[in-house]
C-alpha positions in Angstrom: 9.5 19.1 7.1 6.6 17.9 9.3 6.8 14.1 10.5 3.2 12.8 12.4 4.1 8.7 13.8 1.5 6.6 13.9 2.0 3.1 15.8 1.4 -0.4 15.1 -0.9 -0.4 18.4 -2.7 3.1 17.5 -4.6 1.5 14.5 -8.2 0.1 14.2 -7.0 -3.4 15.1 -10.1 -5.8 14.7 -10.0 -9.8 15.4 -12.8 -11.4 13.3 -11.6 -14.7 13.3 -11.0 -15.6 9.7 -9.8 -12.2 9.5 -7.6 -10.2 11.1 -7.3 -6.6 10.3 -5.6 -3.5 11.4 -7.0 -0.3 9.7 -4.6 2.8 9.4 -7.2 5.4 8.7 -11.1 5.4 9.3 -12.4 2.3 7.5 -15.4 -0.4 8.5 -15.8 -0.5 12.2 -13.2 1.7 13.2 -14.0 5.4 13.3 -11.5 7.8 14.0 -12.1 12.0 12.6 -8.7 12.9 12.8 -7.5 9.8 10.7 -9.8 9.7 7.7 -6.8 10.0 5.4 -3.6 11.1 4.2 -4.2 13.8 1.1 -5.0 11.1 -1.8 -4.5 8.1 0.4 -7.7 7.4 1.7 -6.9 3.4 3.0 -3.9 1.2 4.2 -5.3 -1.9 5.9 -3.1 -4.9 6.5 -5.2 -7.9 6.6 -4.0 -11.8 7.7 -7.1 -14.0 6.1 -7.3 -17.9 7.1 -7.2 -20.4 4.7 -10.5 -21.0 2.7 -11.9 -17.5 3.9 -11.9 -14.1 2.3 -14.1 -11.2 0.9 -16.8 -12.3 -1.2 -18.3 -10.5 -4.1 -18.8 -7.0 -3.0 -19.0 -3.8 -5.2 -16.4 -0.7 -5.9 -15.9 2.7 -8.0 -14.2 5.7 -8.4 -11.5 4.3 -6.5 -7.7 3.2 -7.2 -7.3 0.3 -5.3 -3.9 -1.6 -5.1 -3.3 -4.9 -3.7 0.4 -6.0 -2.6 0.3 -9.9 -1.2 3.4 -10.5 1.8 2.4 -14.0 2.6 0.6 -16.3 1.2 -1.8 -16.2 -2.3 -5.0 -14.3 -3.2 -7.5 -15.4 -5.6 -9.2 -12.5 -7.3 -12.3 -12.5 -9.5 -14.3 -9.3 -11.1 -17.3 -8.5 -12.9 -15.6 -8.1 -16.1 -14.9 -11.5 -16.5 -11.0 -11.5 -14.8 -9.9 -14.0 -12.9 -6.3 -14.9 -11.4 -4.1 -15.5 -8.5 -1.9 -12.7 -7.0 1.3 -14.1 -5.4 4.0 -12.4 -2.8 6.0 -9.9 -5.0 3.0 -9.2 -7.1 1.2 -6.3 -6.9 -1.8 -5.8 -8.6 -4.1 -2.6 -9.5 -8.0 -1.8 -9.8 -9.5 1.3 -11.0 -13.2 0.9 -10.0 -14.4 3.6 -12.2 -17.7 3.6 -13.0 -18.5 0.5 -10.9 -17.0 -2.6 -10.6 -17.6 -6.0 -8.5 -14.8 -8.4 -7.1 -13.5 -10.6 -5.1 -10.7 -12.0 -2.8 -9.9 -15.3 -1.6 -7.2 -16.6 0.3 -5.8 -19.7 -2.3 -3.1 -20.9 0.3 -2.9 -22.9 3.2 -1.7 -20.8 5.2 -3.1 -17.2 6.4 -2.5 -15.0 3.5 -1.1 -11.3 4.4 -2.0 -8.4 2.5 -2.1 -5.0 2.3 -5.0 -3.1 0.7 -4.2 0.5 -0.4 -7.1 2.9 -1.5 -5.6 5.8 -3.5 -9.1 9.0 -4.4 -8.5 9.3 -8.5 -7.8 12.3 -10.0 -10.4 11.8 -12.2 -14.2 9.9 -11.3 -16.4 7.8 -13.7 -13.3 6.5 -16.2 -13.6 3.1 -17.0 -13.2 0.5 -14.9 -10.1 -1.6 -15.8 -7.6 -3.8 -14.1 -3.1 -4.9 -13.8 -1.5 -7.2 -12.5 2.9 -7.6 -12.7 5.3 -9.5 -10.8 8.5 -7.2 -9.4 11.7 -9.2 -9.2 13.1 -8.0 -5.8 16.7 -9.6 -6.3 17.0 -6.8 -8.8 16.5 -4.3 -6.8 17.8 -4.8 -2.9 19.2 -1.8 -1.7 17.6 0.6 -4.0 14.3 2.1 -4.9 12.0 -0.4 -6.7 9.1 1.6 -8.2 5.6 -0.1 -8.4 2.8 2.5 -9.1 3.2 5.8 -11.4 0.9 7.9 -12.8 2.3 6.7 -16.3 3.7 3.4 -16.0 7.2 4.6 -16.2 9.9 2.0 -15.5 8.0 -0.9 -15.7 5.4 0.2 -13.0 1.6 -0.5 -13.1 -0.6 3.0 -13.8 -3.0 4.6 -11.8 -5.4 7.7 -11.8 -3.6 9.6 -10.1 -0.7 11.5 -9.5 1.1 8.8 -6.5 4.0 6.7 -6.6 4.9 3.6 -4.8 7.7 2.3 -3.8 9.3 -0.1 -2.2 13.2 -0.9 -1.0 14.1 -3.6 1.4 18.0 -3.2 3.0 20.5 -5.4 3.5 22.8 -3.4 6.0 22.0 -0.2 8.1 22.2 2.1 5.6 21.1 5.6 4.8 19.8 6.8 2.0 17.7 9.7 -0.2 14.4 10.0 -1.1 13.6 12.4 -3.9 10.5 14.0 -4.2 8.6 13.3 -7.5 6.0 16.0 -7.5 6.3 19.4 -5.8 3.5 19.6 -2.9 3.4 16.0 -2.5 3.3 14.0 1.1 5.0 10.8 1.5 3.4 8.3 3.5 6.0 5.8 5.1 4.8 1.7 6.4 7.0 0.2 7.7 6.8 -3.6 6.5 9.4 -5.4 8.5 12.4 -4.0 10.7 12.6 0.0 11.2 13.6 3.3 10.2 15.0 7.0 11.7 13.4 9.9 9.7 14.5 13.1 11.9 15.6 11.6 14.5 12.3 10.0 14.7 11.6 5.8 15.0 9.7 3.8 12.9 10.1 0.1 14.2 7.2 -2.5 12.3 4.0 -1.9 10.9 4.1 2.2 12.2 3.3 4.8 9.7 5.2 7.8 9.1 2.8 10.6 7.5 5.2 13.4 6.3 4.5 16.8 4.5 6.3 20.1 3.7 8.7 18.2 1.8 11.3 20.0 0.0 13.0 18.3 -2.6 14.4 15.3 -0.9 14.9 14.2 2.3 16.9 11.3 4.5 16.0 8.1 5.5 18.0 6.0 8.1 16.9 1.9 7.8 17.9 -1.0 10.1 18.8 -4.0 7.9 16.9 -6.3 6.6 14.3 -3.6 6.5 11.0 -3.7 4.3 9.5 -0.2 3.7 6.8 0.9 1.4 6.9 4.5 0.8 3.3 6.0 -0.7 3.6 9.7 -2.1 0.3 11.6 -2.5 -1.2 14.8 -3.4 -2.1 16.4 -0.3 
């Protein structure tokens, strides 16, 4: 098993006043060859946008894009006629397909943080379509809480693609297993809030953990009250 860290302070951090942005891999004004993705996972940006600001109408497709509020509420609007609010513990999912407009206001009064997730479909030109669920997270503290599946299993919301996401937040230092669900897969690990030992390696908040030659399964320590998102991708 390979491990590559990247830091909070390594990514395409950008100040634009009503928004404030830190790209993972290559996206917008930050350029970087030897991060243009991770396998499938083309995008993780995590965005604060002020109150009364946010991304105006703007167009997308052949891309799975999944949207996961931490503070705050979004107001989202598309060109097939949807229109709703996504709120913390929320996670909502847009296959641009063919083509498909939108856009994304900050409905709170305070900065809204989110992350934006760009996932390369296994398939281009299906139709565009759009999901949106609310995961309880009392349910599911100290244990894996699955949010995005190739086929919905478990209550999670669908995507074109062969990735899962997960989340788990911890309540105590704990260790614990995480078990591959495709052969050949990577796992990409963010690190929300608090921190993390993956071979003897230390994820503290907001680093990434890209890791491949997974076999089977493989350990994860946590620091509590942790928040970690883990993203697995074909490579």
């Amino acid at each position: 098993m390979e491990i590559d860290i990247i830091r909070s302070s390594e990514r395409g951090n950008f100040d634009h006043g009503w928004l404030q942005t830190s790209h993972v891999f290559s996206f917008a004004d930050y350029y970087n060859p030897s991060r243009m993705n991770f396998g499938a996972l083309r995008v993780l940006n995590d965005d604060y946008v002020a109150p009364k600001e946010g991304f105006g109408m703007h167009p997308h497709s052949n891309m799975e894009i999944i949207t996961i509020p931490l503070e705050g509420s979004l107001e989202h609007a598309d060109s097939t006629g949807i229109k709703g609010v996504i709120q913390p513990d929320e996670v909502q999912v847009m296959s641009a397909g063919t083509g498909i407009r939108h856009s994304e206001q900050n409905a709170a009064i305070i900065p809204v943080n989110l992350l934006q997730i760009w996932i390369i479909p296994k398939e281009n030109n299906i139709k565009p379509r759009y999901d949106q669920k609310h995961f309880e997270r009392d349910s599911q503290i100290d244990e894996f809480q699955l949010l995005v599946s190739p086929d919905g299993r478990n209550g999670s919301l669908l995507i074109h693609q062969d990735a899962f996401i997960n989340r788990r937040f911890t309540t105590n230092k704990e260790s614990f297993i995480y078990k591959m669900n495709k052969e050949g897969n990577g796992i990409f690990i963010y690190v929300i809030k608090g921190g993390s030992v993956i071979e003897n390696k230390e994820l503290h908040k907001r680093d990434s953990g890209l890791i491949t030659n997974i076999v089977g399964s493989f350990e994860i320590k946590a620091e509590k009250n942790s928040y970690l998102l883990f993203i697995e991708v074909p490579l």
